[in-house]
N, C-alpha and C positions, 0 to 999 in steps of 0.2 A: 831162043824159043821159050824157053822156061821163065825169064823177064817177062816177054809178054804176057804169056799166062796168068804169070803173079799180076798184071798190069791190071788184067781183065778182071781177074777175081775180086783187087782190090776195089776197082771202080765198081762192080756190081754189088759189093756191100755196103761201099758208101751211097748210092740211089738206095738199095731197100732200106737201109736205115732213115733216110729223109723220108721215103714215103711210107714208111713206119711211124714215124715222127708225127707226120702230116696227120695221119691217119687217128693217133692219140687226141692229138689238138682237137681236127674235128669232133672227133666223138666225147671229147671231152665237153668243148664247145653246147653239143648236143643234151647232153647231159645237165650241166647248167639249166640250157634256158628252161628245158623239164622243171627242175629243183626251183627258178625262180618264178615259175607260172602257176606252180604248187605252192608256193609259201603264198602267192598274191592272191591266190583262190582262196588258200583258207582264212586269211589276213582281213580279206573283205567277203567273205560269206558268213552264213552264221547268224545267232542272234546277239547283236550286241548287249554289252551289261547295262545298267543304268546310268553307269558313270560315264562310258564309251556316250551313250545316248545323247547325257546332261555336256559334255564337250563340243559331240559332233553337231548340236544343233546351237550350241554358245560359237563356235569358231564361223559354221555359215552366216549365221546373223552379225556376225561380225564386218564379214568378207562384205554383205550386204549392204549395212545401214551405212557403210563405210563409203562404197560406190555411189551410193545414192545421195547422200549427202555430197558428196564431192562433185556430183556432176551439176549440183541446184548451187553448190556453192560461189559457182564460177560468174563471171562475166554473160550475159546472156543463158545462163543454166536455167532460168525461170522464163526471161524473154523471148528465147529461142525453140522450147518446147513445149508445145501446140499441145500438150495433154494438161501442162499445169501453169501456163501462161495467164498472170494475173489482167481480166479487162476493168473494166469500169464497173465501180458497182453497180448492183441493178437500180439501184433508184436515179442513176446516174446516166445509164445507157439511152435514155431518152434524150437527156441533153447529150452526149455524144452527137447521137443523129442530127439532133437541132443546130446544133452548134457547124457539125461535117455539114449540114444543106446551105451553109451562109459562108463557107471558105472556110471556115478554123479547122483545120485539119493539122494543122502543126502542134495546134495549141493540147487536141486531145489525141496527139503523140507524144507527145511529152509526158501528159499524164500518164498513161500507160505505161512507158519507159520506165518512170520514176518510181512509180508501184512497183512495179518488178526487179528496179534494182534495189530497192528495201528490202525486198524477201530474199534474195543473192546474197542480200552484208548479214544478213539474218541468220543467213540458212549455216554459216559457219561455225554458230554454237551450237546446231543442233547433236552434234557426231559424240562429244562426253555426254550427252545427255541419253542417248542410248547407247553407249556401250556402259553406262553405268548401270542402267536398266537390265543389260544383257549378265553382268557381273552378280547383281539381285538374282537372278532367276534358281526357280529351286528345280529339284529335279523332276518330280511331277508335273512342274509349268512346261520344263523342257519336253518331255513325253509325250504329254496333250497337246504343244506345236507342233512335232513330227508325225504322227498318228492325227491329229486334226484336219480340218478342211484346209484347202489352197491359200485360203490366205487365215492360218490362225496366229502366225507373228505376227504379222500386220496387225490384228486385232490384239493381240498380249501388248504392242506396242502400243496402240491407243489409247486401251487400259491401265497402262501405268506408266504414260508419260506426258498422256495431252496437260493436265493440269501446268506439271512443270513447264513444259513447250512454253504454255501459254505465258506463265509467270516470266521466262528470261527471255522470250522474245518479244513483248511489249516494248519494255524502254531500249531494245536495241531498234526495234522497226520506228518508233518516234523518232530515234536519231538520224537514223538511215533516210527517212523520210525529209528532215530537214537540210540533211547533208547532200541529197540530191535534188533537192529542191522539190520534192512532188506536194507537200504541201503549199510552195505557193504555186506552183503552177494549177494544183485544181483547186486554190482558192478564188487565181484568175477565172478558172473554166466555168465553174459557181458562179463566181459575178456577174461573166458575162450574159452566162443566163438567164440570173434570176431577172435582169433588168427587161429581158423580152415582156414585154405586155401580156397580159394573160395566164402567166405560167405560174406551177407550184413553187415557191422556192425549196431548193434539193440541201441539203445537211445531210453530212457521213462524218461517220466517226473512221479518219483513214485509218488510222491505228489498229483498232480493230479491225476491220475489214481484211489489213494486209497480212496483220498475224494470222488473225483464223488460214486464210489464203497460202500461205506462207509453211505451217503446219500439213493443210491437208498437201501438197505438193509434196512434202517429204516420207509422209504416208503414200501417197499414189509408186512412190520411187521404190519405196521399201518393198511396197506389193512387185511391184516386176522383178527384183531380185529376188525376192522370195519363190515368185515363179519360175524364176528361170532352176535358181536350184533343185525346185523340185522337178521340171519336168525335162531340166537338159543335162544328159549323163556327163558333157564332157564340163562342165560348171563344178561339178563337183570335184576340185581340184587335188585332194588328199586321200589316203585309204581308207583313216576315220571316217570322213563324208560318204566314201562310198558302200564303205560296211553299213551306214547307219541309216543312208538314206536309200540305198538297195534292200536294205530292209522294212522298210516305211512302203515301199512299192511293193515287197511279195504281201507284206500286211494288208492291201488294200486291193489287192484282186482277186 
């Protein structure tokens, strides 16, 4: 009898001590995620400093010009998106029509094609060119992007890049142009025209046309990253960004 007893005893200290055990973990557990939801509050509330400011808006524009770039870079990146898809220039869009009312429809698909994939081969120098831009920014530039209207990078970035844009993307859209052939095919597409009776003869500088083209698509890119950070909380993918950019939102309501 006394066996047993000791049996019981001992078996009822070994359960209380596990769910003693248990019981620590938990509230240990409990405890934690307290302490880790209090360091993330005060981690990302607050007013950031300047230098917090001058980072968290160099690292989003980062994240940004980076996507944007990268997705014009590609294969149909300019082709295939309907906001910055290069057509025909306008002094050209007549003969387009002209041309599509008598069956040439291949010929100014081609043209089309070939403008857009110049600005695709283009668009892959654009990415050093602003992150270099992004490297330049002082800290006052960075503050009046944060605190400015929705698209004030976009515009910091036109401000101090188009020039350049324009200068290295010239003789790559030249090449790009001859390497896909779009200048001769709308050299074809010209001829055919001008030979109709009656008409203007059409001259473009494609070069130009596809740079300028070619630039503002990388701005139109930049602008939606821009927007998404500002107005989608879960884009803001670091604590930095959210300190900095939760504070650019109590700033403005």
């Amino acid at each position: 009898m006394k066996k047993l007893n000791f049996l019981f005893a001992l078996i009822a200290i070994i359960i209380f001590t596990t769910l003693n055990v248990q019981a620590q973990i938990k509230l240990s557990d409990i405890f934690k995620k307290v302490i880790d939801k209090k360091t993330t509050t005060s981690t990302t509330a607050g007013t950031p400093t300047s230098l917090e400011i001058g980072q968290g808006i160099k690292e989003a524009l980062q994240i940004g010009v980076s996507a944007g770039a990268d997705r014009l870079s590609v294969k149909d990146g300019f082709l295939g998106n309907l906001a910055v898809k290069i057509l025909m220039p306008p002094e050209a869009q007549k003969v387009e029509r002209t041309l599509r009312s008598i069956g040439l429809n291949s010929l100014c698909d081609n043209v089309i094609t070939s403008l857009n994939r110049a600005a695709e081969d283009a668009a892959t120098e654009a990415k050093p060119i602003f992150i270099s831009a992004i490297k330049q920014m002082t800290l006052t530039d960075a503050t009046n992007i944060l605190l400015g209207n929705k698209d004030a990078a976009t515009e910091y970035f036109k401000r101090v890049t188009t020039a350049q844009l324009l200068q290295k993307f010239s003789p790559i859209v030249t090449t790009s142009l001859n390497k896909v052939n779009a200048t001769k095919y709308y050299s074809d597409l010209t001829t055919r025209y001008n030979r109709l009776p009656l008409v203007k003869p059409v001259n473009t500088n494609l070069t130009d046309y596809v740079t300028q083209k070619a630039i503002d698509g990388l701005f139109f890119e930049v602008a939606q990253e821009e927007l998404k950070i500002r107005g989608n909380l879960n884009s803001r993918s670091t604590t930095l960004l959210q300190k900095v950019f939760g504070y650019a939102d109590k700033k403005k309501i």
